[in-house]
C-alpha positions as CSV (number, residue, x, y, z in Angstrom):
1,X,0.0,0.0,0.0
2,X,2.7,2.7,1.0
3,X,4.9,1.5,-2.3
4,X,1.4,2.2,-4.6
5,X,1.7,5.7,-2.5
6,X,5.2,6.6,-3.3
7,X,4.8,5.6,-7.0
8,X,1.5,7.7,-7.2
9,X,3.7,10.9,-5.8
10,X,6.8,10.0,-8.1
11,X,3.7,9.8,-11.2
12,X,2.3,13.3,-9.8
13,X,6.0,14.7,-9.9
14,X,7.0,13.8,-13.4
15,X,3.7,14.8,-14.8
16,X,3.7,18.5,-13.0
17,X,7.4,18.8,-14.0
18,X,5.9,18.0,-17.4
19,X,3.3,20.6,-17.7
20,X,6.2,22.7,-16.7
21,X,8.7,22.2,-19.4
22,X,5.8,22.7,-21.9
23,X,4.6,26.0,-20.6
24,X,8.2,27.5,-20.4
25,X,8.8,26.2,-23.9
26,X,5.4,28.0,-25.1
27,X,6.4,31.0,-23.4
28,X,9.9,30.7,-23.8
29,X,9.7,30.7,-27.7
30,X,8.9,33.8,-29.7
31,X,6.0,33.8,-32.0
32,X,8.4,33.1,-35.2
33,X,9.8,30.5,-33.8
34,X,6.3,29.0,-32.7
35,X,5.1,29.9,-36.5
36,X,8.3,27.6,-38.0
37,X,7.0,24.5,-35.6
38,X,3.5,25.1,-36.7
39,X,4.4,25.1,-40.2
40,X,6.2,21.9,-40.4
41,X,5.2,19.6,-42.8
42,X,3.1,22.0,-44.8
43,X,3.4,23.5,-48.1
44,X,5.4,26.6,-48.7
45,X,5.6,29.3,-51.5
46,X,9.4,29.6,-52.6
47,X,10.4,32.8,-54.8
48,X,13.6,33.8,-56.3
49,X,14.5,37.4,-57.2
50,X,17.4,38.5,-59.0
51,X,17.6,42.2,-59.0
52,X,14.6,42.5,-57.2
53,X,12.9,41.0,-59.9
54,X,10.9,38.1,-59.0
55,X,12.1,35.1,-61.8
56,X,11.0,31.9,-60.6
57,X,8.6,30.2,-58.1
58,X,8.1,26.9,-56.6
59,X,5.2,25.5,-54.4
60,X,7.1,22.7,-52.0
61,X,5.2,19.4,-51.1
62,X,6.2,20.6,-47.4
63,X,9.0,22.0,-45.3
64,X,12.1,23.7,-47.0
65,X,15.0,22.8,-45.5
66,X,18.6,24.6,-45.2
67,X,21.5,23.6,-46.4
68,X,24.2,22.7,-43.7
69,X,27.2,24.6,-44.0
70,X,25.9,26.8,-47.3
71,X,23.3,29.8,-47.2
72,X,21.2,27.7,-50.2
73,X,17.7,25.6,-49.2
74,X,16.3,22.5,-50.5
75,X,13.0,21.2,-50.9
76,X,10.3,19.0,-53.2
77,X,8.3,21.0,-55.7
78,X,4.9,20.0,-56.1
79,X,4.4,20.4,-59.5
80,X,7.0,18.1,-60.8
81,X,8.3,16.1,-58.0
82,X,11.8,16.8,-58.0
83,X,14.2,18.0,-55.4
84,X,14.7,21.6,-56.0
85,X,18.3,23.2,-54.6
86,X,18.2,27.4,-54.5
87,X,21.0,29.8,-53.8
88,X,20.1,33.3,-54.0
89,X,17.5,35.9,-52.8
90,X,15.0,33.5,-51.8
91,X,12.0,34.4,-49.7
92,X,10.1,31.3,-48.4
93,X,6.2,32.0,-47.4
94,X,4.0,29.2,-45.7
95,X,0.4,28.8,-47.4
């Protein structure tokens, strides 16, 4: 009976220290950083410019990645199905 006791407190614990780490990291995080974990996973509008000219743009199938180590982004367009690599003046939009 006391064991089912001491289990029930350590249960009560972790689930309070839980809640905790999920409320600081809601109001930890600023609201960009909230918008980029909301809109994982869903489509994006890509756009390159060259000379502030707008010249090409891509719908991807979901989340555009960065490159490691290179300021260029990769993702799948949804048109076509291909993996799409840009380097440039890029702006990236969710839908």
């Amino acid at each position: 009976m006391k064991r089912n006791k001491e289990i029930e407190s350590l249960l009560s614990i972790i689930a309070v220290i839980s809640i905790m780490a999920c409320i600081s990291f809601c109001i930890g995080c600023t609201s960009a950083t909230r918008q980029k974990i909301a809109s994982f996973g869903e489509q994006h509008t890509v756009e390159m410019y060259s000379g502030g000219i707008k010249v090409r743009e891509w719908t991807s199938t979901g989340y555009v990645r960065s490159e490691e180590s290179s300021d260029g982004y990769f993702f799948t367009d949804k048109e076509t199905g291909k993996l799409v690599k840009v380097i440039g003046d890029i702006v990236i939009s969710a839908k």
